[in-house]
KETOR-910432 format. One record per atom (N, C-alpha, C, O): residue in three letters; z, y, x. Coordinates in steps of 0.2 Angstrom, whole numbers, padded with zeros to 4 digits, always signed. Layout:
BEGIN
AlaZYX...
This chain:
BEGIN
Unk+0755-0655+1163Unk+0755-0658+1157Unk+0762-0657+1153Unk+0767-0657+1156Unk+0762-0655+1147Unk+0766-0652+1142Unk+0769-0662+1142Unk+0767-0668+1142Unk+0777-0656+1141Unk+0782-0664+1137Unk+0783-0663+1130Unk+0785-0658+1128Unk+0783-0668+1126Unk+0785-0668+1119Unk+0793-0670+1118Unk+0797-0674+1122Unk+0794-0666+1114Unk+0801-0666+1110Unk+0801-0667+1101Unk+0797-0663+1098Unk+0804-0672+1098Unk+0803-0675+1092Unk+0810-0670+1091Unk+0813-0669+1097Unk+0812-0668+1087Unk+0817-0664+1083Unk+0815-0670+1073Unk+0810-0670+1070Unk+0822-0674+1071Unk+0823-0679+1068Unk+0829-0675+1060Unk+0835-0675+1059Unk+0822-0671+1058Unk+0827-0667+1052Unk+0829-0670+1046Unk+0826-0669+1041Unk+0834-0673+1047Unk+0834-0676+1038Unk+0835-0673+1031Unk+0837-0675+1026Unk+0833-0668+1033Unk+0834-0664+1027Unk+0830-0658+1028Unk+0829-0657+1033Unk+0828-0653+1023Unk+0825-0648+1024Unk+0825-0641+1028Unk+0821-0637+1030Unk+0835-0640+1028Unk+0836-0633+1030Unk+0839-0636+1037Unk+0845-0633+1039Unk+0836-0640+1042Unk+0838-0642+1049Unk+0836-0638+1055Unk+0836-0640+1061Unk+0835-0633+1053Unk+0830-0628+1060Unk+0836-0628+1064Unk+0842-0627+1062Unk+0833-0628+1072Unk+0836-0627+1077Unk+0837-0622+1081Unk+0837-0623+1087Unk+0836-0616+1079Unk+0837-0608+1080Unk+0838-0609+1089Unk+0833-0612+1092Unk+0842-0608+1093Unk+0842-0605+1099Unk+0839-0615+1103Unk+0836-0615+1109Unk+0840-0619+1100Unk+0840-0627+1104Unk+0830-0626+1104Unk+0827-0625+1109Unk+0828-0626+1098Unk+0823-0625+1098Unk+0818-0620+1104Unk+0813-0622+1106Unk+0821-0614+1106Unk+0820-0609+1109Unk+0819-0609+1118Unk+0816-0606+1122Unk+0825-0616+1116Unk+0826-0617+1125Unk+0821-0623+1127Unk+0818-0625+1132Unk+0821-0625+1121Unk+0814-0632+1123Unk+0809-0630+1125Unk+0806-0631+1130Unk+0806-0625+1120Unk+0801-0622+1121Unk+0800-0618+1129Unk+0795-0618+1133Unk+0805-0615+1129Unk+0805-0612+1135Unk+0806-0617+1144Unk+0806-0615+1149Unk+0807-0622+1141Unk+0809-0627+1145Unk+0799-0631+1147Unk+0797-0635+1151Unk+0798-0629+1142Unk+0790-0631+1142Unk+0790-0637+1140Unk+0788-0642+1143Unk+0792-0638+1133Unk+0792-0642+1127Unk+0788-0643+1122Unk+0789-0637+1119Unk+0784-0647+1120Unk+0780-0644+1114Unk+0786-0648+1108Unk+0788-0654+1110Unk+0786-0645+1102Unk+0790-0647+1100Unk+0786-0651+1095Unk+0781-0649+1093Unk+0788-0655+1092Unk+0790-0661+1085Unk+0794-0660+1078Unk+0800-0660+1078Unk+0791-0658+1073Unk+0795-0659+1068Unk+0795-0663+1062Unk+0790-0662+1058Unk+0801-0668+1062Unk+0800-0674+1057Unk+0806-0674+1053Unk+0812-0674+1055Unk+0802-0673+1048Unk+0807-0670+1041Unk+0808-0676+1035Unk+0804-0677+1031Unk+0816-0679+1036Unk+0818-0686+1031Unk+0814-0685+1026Unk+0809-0686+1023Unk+0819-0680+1024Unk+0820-0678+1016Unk+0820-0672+1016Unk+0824-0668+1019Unk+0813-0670+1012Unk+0810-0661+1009Unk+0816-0661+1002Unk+0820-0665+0999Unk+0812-0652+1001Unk+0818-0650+0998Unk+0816-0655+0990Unk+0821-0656+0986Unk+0811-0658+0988Unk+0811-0661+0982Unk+0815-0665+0980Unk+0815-0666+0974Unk+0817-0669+0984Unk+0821-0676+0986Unk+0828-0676+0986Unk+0832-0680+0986Unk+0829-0668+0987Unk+0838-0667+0991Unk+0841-0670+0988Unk+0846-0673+0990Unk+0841-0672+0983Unk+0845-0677+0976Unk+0845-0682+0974Unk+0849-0685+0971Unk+0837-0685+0976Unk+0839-0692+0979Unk+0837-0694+0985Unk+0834-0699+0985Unk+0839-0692+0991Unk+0839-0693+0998Unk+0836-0702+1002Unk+0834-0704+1008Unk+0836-0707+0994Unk+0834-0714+0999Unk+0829-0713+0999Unk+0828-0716+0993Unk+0823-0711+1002Unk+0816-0712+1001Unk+0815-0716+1005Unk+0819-0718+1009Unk+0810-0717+1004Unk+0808-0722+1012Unk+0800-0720+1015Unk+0795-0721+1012Unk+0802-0718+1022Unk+0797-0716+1025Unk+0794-0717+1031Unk+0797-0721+1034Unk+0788-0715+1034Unk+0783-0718+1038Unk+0785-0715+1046Unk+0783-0710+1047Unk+0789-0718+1050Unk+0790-0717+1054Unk+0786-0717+1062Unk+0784-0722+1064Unk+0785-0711+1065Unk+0782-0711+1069Unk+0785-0714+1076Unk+0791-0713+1077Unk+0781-0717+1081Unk+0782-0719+1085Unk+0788-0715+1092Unk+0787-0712+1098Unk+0794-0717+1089Unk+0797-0710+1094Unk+0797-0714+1101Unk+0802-0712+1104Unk+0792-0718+1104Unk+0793-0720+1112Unk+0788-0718+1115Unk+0786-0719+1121Unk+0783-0711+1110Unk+0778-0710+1111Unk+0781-0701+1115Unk+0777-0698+1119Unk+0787-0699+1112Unk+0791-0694+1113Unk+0795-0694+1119Unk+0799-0698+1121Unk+0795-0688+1124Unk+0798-0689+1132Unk+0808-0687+1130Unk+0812-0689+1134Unk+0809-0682+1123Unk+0814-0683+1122Unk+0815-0683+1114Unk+0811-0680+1111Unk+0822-0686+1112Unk+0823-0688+1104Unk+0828-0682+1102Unk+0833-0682+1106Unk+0827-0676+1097Unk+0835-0674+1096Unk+0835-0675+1089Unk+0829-0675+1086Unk+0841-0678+1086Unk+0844-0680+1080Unk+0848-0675+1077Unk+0854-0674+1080Unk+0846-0671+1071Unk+0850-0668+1070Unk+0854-0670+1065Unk+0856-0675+1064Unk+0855-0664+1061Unk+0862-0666+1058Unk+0859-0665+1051Unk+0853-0663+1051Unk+0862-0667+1043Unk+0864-0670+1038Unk+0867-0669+1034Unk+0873-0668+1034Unk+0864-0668+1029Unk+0873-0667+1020Unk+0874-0673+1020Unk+0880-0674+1019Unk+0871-0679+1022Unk+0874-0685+1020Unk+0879-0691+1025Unk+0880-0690+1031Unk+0882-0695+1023Unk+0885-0699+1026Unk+0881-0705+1029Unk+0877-0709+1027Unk+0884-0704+1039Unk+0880-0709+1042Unk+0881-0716+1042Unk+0877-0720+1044Unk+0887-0717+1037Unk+0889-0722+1035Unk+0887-0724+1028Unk+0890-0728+1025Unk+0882-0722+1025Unk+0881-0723+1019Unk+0875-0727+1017Unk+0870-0725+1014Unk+0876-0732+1020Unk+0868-0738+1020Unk+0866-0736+1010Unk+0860-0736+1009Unk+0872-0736+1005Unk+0868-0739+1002Unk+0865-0731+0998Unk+0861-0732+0993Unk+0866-0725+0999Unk+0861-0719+0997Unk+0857-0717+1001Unk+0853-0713+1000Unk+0857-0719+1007Unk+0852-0718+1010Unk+0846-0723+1016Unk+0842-0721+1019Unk+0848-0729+1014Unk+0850-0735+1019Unk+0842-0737+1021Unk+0841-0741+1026Unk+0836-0733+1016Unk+0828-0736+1015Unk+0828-0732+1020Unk+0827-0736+1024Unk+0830-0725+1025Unk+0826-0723+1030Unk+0834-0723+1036Unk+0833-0724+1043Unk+0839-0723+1033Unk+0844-0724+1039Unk+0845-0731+1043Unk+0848-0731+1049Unk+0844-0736+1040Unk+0845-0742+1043Unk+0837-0743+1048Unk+0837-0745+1054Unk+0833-0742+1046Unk+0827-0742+1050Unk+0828-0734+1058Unk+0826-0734+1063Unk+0831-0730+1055Unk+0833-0724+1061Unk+0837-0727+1066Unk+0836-0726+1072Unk+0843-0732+1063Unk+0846-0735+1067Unk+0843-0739+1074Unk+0844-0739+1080Unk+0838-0741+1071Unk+0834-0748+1074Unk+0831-0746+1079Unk+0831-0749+1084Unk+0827-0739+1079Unk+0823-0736+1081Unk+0827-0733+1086Unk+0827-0735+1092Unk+0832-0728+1084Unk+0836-0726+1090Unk+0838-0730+1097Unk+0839-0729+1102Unk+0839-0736+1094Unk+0842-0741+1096Unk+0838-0742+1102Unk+0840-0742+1108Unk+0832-0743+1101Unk+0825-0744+1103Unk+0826-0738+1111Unk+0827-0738+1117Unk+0825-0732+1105Unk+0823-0726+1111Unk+0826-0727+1116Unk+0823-0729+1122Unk+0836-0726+1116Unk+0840-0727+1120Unk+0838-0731+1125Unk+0836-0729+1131Unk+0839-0737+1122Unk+0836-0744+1128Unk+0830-0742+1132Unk+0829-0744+1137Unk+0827-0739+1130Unk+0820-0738+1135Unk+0824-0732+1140Unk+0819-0730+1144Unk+0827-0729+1140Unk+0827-0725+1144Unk+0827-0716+1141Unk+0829-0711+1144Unk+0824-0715+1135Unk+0823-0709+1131Unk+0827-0705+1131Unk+0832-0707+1128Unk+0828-0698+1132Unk+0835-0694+1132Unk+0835-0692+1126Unk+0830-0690+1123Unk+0841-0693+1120Unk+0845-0692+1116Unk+0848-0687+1114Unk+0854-0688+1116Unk+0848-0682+1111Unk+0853-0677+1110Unk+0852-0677+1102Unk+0847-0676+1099Unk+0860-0680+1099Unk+0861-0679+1093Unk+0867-0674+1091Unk+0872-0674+1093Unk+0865-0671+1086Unk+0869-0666+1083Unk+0871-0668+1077Unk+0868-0671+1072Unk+0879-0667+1078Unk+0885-0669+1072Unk+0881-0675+1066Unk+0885-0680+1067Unk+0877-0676+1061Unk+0875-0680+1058Unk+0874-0687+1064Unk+0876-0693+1064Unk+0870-0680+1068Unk+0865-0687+1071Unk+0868-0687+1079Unk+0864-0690+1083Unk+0875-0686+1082Unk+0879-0687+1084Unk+0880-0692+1081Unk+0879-0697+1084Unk+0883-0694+1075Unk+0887-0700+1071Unk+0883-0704+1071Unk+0886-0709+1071Unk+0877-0703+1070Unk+0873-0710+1070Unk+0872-0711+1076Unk+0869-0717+1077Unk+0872-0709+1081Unk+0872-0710+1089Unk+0877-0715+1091Unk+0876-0721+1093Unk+0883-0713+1089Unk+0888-0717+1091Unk+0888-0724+1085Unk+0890-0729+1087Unk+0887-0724+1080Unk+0887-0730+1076Unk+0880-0735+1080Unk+0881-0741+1081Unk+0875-0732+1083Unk+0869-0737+1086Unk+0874-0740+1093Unk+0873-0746+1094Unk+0877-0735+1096Unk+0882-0738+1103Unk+0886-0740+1101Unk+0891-0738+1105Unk+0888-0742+1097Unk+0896-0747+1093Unk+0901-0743+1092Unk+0906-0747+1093Unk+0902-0737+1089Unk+0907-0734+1088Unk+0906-0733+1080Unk+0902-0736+1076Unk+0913-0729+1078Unk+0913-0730+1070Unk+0913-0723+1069Unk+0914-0719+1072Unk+0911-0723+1062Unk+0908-0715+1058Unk+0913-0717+1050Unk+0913-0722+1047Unk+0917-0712+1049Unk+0922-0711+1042Unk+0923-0706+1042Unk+0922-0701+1046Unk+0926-0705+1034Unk+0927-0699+1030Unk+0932-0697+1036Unk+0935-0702+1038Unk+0934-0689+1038Unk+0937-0687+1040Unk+0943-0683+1035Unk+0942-0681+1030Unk+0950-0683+1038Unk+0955-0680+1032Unk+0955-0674+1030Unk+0959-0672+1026Unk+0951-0671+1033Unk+0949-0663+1031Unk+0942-0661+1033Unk+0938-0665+1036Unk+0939-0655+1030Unk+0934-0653+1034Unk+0935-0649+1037Unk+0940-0646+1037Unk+0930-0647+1042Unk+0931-0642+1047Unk+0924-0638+1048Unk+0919-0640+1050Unk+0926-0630+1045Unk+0919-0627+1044Unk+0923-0619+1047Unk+0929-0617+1045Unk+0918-0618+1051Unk+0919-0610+1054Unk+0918-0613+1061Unk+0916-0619+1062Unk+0920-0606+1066Unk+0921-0607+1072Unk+0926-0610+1075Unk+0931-0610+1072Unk+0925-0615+1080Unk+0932-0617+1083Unk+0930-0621+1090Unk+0925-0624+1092Unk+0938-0615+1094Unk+0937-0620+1100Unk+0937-0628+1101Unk+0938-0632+1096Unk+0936-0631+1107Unk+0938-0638+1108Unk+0939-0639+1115Unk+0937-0636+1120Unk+0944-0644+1115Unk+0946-0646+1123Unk+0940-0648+1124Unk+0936-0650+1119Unk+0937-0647+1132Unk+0932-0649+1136Unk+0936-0650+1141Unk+0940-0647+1144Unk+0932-0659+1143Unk+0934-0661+1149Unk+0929-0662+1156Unk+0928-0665+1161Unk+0925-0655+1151Unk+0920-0656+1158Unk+0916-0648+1155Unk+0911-0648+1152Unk+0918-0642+1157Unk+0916-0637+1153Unk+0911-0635+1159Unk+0911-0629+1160Unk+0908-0638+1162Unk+0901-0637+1164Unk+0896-0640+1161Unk+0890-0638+1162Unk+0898-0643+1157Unk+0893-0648+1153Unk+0895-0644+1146Unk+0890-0642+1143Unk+0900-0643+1144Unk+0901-0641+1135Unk+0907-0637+1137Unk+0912-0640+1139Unk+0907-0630+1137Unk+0914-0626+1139Unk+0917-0625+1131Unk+0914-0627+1127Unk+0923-0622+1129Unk+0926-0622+1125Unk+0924-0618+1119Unk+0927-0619+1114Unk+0920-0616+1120Unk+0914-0614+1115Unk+0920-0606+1112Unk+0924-0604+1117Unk+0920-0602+1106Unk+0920-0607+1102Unk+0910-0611+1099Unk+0905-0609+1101Unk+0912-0615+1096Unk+0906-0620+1093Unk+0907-0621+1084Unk+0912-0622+1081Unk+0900-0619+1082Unk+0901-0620+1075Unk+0904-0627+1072Unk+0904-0631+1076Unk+0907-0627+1067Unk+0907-0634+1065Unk+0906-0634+1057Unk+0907-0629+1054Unk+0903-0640+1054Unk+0902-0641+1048Unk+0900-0647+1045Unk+0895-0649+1042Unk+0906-0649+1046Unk+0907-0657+1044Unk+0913-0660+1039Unk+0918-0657+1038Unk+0912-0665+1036Unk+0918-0669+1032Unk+0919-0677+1035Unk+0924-0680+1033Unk+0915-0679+1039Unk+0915-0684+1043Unk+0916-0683+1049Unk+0917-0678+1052Unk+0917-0691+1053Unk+0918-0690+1063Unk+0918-0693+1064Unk+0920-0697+1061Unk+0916-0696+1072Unk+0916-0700+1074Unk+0920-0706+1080Unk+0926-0704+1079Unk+0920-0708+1081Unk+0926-0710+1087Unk+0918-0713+1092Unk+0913-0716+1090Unk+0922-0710+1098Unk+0919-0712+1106Unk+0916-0718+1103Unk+0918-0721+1098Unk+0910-0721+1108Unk+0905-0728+1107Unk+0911-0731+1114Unk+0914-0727+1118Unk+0912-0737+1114Unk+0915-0743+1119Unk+0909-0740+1124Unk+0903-0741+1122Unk+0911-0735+1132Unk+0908-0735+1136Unk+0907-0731+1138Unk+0907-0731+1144Unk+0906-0724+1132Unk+0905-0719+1133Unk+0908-0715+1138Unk+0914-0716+1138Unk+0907-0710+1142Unk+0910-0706+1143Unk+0913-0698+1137Unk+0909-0694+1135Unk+0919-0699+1136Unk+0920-0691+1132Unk+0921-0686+1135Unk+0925-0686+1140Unk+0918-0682+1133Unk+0918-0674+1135Unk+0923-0669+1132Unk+0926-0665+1135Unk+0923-0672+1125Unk+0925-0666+1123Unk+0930-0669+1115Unk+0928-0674+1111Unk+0935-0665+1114Unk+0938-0666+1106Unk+0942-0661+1104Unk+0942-0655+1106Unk+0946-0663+1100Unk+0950-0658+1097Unk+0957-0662+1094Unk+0960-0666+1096Unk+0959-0660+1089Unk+0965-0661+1084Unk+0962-0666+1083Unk+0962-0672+1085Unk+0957-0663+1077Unk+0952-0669+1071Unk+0949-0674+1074Unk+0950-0680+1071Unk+0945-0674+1079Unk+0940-0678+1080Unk+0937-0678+1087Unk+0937-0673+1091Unk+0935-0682+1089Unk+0929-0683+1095Unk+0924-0677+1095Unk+0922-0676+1089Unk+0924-0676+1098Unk+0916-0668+1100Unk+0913-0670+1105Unk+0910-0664+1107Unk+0911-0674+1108Unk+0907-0674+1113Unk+0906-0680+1117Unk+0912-0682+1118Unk+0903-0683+1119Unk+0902-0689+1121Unk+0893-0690+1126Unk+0888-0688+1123Unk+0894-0694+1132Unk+0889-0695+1135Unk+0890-0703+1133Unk+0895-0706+1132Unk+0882-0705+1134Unk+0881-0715+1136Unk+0874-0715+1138Unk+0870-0717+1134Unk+0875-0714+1143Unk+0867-0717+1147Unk+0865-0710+1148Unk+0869-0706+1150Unk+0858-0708+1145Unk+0855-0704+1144Unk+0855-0699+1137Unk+0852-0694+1136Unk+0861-0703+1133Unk+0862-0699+1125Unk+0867-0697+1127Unk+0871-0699+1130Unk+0867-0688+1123Unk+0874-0683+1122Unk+0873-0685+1114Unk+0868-0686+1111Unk+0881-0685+1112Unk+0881-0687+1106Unk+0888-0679+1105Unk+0893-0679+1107Unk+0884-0674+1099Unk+0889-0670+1096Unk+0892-0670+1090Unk+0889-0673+1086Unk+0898-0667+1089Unk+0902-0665+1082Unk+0897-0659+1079Unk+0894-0659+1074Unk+0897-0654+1084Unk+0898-0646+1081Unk+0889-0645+1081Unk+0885-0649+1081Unk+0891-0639+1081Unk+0881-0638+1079Unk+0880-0631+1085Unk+0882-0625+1084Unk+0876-0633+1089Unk+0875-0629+1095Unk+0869-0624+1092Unk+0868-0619+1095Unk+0863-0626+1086Unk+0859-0621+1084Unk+0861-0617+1081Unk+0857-0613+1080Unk+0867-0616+1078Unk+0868-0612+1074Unk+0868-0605+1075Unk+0871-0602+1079Unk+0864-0602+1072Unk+0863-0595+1073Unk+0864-0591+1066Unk+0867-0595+1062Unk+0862-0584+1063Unk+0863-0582+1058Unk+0858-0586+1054Unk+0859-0588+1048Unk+0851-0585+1057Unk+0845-0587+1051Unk+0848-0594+1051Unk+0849-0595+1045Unk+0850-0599+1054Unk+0852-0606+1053Unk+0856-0605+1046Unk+0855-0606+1041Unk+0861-0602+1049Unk+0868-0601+1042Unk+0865-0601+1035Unk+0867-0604+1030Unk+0860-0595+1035Unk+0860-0593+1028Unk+0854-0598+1025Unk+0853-0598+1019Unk+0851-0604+1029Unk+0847-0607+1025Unk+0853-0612+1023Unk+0852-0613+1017Unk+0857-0614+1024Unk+0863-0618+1021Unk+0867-0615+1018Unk+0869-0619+1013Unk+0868-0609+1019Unk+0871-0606+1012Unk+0869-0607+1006Unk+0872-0609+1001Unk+0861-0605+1005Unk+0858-0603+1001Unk+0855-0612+0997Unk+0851-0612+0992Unk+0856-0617+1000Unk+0857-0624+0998Unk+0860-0622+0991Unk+0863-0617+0990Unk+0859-0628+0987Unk+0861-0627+0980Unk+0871-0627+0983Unk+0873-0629+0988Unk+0874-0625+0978Unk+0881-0624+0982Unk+0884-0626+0987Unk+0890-0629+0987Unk+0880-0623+0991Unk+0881-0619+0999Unk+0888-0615+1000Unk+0893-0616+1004Unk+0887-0611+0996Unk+0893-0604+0998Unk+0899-0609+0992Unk+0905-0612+0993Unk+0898-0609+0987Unk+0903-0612+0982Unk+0909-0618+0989Unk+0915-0618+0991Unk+0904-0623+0989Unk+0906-0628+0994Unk+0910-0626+1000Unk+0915-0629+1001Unk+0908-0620+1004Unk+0911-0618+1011Unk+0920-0617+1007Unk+0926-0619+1008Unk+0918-0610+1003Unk+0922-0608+0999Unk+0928-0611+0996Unk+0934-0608+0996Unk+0927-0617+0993Unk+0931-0623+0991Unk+0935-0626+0998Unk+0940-0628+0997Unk+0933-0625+1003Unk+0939-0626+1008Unk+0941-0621+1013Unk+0941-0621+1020Unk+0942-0616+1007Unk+0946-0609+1012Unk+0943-0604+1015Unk+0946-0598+1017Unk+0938-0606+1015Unk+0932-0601+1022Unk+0928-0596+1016Unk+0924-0597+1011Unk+0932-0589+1020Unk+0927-0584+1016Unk+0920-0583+1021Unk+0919-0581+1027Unk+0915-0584+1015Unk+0909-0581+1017Unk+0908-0577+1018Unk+0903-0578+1022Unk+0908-0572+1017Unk+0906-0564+1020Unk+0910-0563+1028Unk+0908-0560+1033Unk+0917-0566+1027Unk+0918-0568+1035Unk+0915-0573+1039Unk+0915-0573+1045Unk+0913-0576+1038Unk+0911-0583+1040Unk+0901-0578+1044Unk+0898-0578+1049Unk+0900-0575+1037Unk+0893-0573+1042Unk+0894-0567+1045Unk+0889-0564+1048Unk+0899-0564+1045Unk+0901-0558+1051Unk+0902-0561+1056Unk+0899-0561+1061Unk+0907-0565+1056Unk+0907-0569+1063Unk+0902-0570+1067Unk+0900-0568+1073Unk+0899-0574+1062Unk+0892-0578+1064Unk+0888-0572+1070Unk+0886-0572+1076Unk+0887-0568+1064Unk+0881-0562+1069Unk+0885-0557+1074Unk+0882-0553+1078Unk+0893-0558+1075Unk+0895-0553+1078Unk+0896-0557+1085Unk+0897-0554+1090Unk+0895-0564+1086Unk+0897-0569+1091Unk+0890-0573+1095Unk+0889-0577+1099Unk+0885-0569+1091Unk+0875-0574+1090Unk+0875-0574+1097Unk+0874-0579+1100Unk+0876-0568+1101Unk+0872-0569+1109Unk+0876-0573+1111Unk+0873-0578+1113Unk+0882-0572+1113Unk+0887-0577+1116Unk+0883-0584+1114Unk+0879-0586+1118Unk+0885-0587+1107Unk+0884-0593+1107Unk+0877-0595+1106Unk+0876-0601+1107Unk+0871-0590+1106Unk+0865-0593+1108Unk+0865-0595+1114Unk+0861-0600+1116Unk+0869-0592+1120Unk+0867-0592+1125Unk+0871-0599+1127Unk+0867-0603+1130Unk+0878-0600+1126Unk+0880-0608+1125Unk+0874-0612+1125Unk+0871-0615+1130Unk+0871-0613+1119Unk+0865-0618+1116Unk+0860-0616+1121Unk+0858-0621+1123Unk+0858-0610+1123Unk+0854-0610+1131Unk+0855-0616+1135Unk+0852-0621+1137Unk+0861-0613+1138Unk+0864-0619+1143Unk+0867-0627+1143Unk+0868-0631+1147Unk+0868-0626+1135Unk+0868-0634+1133Unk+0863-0639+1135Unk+0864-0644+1138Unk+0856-0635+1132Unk+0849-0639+1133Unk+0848-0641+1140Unk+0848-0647+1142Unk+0848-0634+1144Unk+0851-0636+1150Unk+0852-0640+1155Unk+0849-0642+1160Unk+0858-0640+1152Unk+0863-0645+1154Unk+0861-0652+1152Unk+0863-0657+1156Unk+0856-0654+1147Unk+0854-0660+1147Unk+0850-0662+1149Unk+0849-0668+1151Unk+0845-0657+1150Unk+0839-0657+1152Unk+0839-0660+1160Unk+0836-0665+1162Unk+0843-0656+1163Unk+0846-0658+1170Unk+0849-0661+1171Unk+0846-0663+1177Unk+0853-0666+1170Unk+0862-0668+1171Unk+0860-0674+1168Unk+0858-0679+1172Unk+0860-0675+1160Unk+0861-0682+1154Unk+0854-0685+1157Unk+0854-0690+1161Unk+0845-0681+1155Unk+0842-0683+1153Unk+0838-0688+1159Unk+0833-0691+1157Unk+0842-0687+1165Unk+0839-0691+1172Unk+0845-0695+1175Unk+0845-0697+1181Unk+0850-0696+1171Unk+0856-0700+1172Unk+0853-0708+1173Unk+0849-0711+1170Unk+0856-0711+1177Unk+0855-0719+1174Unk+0855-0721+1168Unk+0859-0719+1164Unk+0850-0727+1164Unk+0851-0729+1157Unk+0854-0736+1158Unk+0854-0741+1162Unk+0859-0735+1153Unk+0862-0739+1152Unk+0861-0741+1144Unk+0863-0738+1139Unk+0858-0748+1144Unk+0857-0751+1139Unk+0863-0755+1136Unk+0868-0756+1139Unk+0862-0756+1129Unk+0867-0760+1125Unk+0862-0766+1120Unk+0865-0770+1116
């Protein structure tokens, strides 16, 4: 019997390039639940009809243009995601959130999510205190926010800036973006200013996607072993409810 996997897109250029590949290959049938389509991207609080995620053998939350902390732009579908994750978690559900959905991970298990003092976009390594679970990558990043460990968690992984990784129960909760691949890239580029925005903090684009395709196998194969690693390791851990 086939396992279901929800993938939790809050937006419309959320594809999960190599994460999605290993699911499937893992023998996953995949899920896809989309917040906010591209008609919306500008006003983002819709409010929508949420599917039964306890009907789901695992939850991945991805990531976000907007702020996990921003109840009041987006609050009609994030405060009810809250509630619900909250839910999954306690039942036992394995969790894998990516950087947006990372930071709502850690806000549901009591940690805090704010503006961070910079952004961080490009490649970049990070200390890993477990690099059988998450080695030093490098790991995309593409963030203006971050998050601090939940009271309990164990942390995997950080850097200068920010917390990168963290386990609690059966949830990995991330900063960076392990889907990232070229075709992921350039749907974000190509976001209404996409390239303008990266550009605005330093990061030349024409480098930024040489890199990308010059490093694909390497770091797809990382996000191989991520899934992995959870699939094995986080997803059969003891639950620990909150």
């Amino acid at each position: 019997m086939s396992k279901r996997v929800i993938f939790i897109e809050h937006d419309h250029v959320s594809e999960a390039g190599p994460i999605w590949t290993q699911f499937e290959r893992r023998g996953f049938d995949i899920t896809r639940f989309i917040i906010v389509d591209e008609k919306n991207a500008n006003t983002p609080n819709v409010t929508v009809e949420w599917p039964n995620l306890l009907d789901f053998d695992v939850v991945v939350v991805m990531g976000a243009p907007y702020a996990a902390y921003d109840d009041e732009a987006i609050g009609n579908w994030l405060l009810p995601e809250l509630r619900q994750l909250r839910e999954v978690h306690n039942a036992g559900i394995p969790i894998f959130g990516i950087c947006f959905g990372g930071q709502v991970m850690s806000r549901v298990l009591g940690g805090t999510v704010s503006r961070s003092p910079h952004a961080e976009l490009g490649w970049f390594e990070i200390e890993s205190h477990d690099e059988s679970l998450i080695p030093r990558g490098p790991w995309f990043q593409y963030h203006w926010d971050r998050f601090t460990f939940p009271p309990g968690a164990t942390p995997i992984a950080r850097n200068e800036l920010c917390a990168q990784a963290y386990v609690f129960g059966r949830t990995l909760g991330l900063q960076f973006h392990p889907e990232i691949n070229s075709d992921v890239l350039e749907l974000w580029l190509a976001m209404e200013g996409g390239c303008a925005e990266v550009e605005s903090e330093g990061v030349v684009v024409e480098q930024l996607r040489a890199q990308t395709k010059l490093i694909e196998k390497e770091s797809n194969q990382r996000a191989y072993d991520l899934v992995d690693q959870f699939l094995d390791r986080i997803a059969s851990a003891p639950i620990i409810k909150i």
